[in-house]
C-alpha positions in Angstrom: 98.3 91.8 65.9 97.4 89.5 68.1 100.4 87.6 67.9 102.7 90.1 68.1 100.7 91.3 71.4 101.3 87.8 73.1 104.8 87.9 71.8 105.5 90.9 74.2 103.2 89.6 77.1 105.2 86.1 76.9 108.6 88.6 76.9 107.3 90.8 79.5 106.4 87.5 81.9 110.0 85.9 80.6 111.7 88.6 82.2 110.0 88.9 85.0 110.5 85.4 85.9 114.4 85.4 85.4 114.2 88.4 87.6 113.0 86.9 90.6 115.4 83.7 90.0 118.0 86.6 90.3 116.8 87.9 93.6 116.4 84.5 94.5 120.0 83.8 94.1 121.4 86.8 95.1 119.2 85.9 98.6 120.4 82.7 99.4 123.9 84.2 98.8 123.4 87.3 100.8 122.6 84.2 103.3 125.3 81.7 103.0 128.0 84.3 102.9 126.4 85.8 106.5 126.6 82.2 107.5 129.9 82.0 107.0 131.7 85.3 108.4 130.3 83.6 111.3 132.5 80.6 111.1 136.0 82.4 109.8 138.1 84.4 112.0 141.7 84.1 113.2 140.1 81.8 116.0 138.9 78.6 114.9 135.6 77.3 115.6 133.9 74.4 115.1 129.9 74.3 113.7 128.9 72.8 116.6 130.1 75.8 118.7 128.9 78.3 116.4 125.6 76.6 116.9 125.4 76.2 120.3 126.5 79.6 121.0 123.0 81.1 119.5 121.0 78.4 121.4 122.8 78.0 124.8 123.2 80.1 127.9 126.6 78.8 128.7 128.9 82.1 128.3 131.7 80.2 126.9 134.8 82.0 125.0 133.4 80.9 121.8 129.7 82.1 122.6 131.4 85.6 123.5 133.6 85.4 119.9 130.6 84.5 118.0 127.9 86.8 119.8 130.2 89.7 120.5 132.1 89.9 117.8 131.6 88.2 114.7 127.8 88.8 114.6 128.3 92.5 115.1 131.4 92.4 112.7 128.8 90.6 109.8 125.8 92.9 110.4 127.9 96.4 110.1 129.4 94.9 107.0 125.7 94.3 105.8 124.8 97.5 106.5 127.8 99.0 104.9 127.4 97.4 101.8 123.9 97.8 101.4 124.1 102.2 102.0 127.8 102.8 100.0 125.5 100.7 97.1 122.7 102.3 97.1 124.4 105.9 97.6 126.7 105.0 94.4 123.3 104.1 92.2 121.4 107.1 93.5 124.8 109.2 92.6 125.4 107.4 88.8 121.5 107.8 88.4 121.6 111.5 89.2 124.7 112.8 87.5 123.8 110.8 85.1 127.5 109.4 85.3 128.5 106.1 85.1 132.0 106.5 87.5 129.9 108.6 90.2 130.4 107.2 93.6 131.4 108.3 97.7 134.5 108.2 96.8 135.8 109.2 93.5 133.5 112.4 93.9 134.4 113.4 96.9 131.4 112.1 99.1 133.0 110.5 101.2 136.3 113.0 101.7 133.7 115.5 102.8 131.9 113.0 105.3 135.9 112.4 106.5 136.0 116.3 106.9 132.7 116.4 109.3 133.9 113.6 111.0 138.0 115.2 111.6 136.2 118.5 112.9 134.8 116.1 115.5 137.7 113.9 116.3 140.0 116.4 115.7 138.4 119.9 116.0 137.6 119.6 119.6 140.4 117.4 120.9 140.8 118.9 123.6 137.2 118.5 125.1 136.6 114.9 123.7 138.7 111.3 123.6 138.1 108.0 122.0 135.8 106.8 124.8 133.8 109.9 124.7 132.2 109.4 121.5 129.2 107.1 123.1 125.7 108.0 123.5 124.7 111.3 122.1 128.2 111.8 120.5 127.5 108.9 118.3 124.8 111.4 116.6 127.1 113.7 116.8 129.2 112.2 114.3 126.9 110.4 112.5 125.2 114.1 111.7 129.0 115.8 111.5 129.5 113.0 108.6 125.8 113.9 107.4 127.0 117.4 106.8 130.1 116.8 105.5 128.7 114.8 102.8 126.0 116.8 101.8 128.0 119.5 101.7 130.1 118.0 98.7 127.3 116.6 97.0 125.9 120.2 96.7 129.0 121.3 95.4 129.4 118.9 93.0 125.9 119.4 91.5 126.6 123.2 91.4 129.6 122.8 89.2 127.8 119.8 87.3 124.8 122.3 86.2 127.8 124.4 85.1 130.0 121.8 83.7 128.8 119.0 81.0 131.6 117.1 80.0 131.9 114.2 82.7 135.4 113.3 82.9 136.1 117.3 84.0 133.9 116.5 86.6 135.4 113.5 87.8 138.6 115.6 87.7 137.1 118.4 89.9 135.9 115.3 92.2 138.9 114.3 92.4 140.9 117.6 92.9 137.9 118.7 95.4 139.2 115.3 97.5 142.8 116.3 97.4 141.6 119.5 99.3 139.8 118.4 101.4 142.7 116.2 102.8 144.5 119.0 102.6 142.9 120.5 105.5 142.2 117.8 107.2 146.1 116.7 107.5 146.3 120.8 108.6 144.1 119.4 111.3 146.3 116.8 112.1 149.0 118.5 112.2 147.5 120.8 115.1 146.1 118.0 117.1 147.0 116.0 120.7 148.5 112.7 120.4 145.9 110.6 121.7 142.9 112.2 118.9 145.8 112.2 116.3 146.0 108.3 116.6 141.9 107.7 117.1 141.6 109.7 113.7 144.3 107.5 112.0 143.0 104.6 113.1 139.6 105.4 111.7 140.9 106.5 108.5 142.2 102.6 108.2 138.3 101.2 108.0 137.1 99.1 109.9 133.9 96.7 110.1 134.5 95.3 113.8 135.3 97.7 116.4 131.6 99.6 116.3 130.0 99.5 120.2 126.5 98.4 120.3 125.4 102.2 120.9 127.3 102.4 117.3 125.7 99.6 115.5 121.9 100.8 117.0 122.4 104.4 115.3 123.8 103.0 112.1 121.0 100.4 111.2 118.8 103.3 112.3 120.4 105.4 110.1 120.5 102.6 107.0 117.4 101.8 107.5 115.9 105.4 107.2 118.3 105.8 104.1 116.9 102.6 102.3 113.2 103.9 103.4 114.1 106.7 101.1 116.0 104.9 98.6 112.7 102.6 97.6 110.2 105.5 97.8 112.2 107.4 95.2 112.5 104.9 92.7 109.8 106.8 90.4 111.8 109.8 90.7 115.4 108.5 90.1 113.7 106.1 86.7 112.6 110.1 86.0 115.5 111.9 86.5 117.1 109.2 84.6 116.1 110.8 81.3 117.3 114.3 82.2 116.0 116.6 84.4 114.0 118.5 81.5 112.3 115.9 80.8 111.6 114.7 84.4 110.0 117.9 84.5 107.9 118.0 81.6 106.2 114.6 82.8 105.4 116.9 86.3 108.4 116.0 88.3 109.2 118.3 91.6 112.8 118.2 90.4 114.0 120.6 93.6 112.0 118.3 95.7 113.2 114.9 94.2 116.8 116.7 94.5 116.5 117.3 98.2 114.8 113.4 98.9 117.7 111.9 96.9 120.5 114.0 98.3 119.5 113.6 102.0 118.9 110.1 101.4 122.5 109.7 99.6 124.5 111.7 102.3 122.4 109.8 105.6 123.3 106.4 104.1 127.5 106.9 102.7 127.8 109.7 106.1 126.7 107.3 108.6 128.8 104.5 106.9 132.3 106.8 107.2 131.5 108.3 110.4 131.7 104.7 111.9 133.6 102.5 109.7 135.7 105.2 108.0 135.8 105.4 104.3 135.6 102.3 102.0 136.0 102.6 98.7 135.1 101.2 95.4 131.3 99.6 96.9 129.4 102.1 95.5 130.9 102.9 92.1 131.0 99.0 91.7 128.1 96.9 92.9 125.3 99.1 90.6 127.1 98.0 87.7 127.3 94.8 88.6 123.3 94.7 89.1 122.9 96.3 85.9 124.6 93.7 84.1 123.0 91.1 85.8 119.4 92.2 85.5 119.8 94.2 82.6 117.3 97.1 82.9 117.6 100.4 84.6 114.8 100.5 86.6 115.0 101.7 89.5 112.0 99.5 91.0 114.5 96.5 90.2 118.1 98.4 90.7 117.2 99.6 94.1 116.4 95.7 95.8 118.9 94.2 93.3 121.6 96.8 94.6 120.9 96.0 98.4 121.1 92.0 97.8 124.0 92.8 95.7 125.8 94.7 98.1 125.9 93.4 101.1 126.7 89.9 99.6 130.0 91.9 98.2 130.8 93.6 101.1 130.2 89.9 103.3 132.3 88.6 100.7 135.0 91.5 101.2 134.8 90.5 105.2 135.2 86.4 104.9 138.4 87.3 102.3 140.0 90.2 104.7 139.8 87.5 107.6 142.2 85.3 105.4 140.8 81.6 106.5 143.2 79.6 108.2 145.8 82.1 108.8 145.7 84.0 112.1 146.6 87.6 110.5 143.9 90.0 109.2 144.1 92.4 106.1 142.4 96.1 105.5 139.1 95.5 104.3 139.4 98.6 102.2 142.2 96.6 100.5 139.4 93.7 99.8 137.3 95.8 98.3 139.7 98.0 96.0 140.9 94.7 94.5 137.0 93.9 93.9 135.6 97.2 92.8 138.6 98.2 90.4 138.8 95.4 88.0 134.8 95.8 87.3 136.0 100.0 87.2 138.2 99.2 84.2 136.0 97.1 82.8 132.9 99.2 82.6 135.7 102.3 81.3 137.1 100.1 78.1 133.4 98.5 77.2 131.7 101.7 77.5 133.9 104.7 76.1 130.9 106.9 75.6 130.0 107.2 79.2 126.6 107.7 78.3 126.0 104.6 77.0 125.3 103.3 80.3 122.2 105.7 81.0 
């Protein structure tokens, strides 16, 4: 007995201990790759400026490139990877469905939808350079709504519907309408919103204001607040809500915590970088297989190192080093996410293997 208990304890400590190597790698990635969408843009600049431009007063171009732009530019792609991650787990967690994410179910359509009736809706009382100040909130909460909007539908018809693949469809279908009326929209717009909204739709990690980078790290950081308090209830809810439940659960008010915290962090992520796929459906199954567990107390940091060293990663490729021209970063990311999509699809056919 004895044997067999220090067996388990010598396990238990084994683990443990090639956890935190993980984190510990995943950090000083998370790091380097920060480091380096500092250095790779299509200007050249040498370390030495870089350097000097976070320790200098002189206002030189390169100081304004670096401190301007590419800092900005490598904090909202932090940010962005960190909340479309952590929204994906929470979703995959509470569906219970391994190919849950913003944007195959919809999520992120519907934030699209909040933020076209802002853009779009009242063209005629806004323009690009309107949206400052309080109408950053304004979108930010029009995205919010959006979101959770869709989220509510989808866990309507999931209660109704088990089989998950009809629910990805209905994701899927539910996104198709909801361009549907947001190309109505379009249709019926000015000129001047029509291209602000087309713009937006193209994703973009470097043309956020200040006033725009303040209210999303406000808004990320509220949604990863919530995303590591509700670690007990997502490990819970991983079971099945019965049983999450039987073990004294509020399931309504673990519902409520994990939808509010899903639709805050992938709303205020589309309302001001427009809608990036493939991060959230990807990176969760990329900390699975790299810490092999699902719980949530280790998911939930593994998933925030995780993603914003893929999204940094996604940034430093788009900028194509050494050439001057720039691709979609939504392209980046696609080419990322889908290869691990197929991958988790042909090793786990029974989706529920996963859970």
């Amino acid at each position: 007995m004895k044997t067999e208990e220090h067996k388990e304890r010598a396990g238990t400590f084994s683990s443990g201990n090639q956890n935190w190597i993980i984190f510990l790698i995943l950090f000083l990635l998370l790091i380097t790759f920060l480091i380096m969408d500092l250095f790779f843009g299509s200007v050249s600049i040498k370390a030495s400026e870089v350097i000097k431009a976070f320790f200098s007063d002189n206002e030189s171009n390169f100081g304004t490139i670096i401190l301007k732009f590419r800092l900005p530019k490598a904090i909202t792609a932090l940010l962005v990877g960190i909340a479309l991650s952590l929204s994906g787990l929470q979703m995959q967690t509470i569906f219970r469905n391994p190919m849950a994410g913003p944007d195959v179910l919809g999520l992120s359509s519907g934030a699209s939808l909040g933020v076209a009736f802002v853009i779009l809706g009242f063209s005629g009382n806004l323009s690009p350079d309107s949206l400052r100040g309080l109408g950053n909130w304004i979108l930010v909460v029009a995205s919010w709504a959006g979101a959770g909007a869709v989220m509510l539908l989808i866990m309507f018809i999931s209660t109704r519907v088990k089989d998950i693949m009809t629910i990805l469809i209905l994701g899927i279908m539910l996104s198709s309408g909801i361009s549907a009326i947001v190309t109505i929209m379009q249709y019926f717009s000015n000129e001047t919103m029509l291209k602000a909204y087309v713009i937006w739709t193209m994703g973009s990690l470097g043309n956020l204001t200040a006033g725009q980078l303040n209210v999303l790290l406000i808004c990320v950081s509220v949604g990863v607040l919530l995303s590591l308090l509700s670690s007990k209830m997502l490990n819970a809810l991983l079971l099945g809500e019965n049983y999450a439940g039987s073990i004294g659960l509020n399931v309504r008010f673990a519902r409520i915590v994990i939808f509010s915290c899903t639709s805050i962090l992938a709303g205020s992520v589309t309302a001001f970088c427009g809608p990036i796929g493939f991060i959230g459906i990807a990176v969760p199954h990329i900390v699975r297989i790299l810490f092999k567990t699902s719980d949530h107390k280790v998911l939930i940091p593994g998933t925030i190192l995780a993603g914003g060293t893929v999204m940094l990663a996604s940034d430093i490729i788009s900028q194509l080093p050494g050439s001057e021209s720039v691709l979609p970063v939504n392209a980046v990311t696609s080419l990322i996410g889908i290869p691990v999509v197929i991958w988790v699809i042909i090793r786990n056919r029974k989706y529920s293997g996963l859970f």
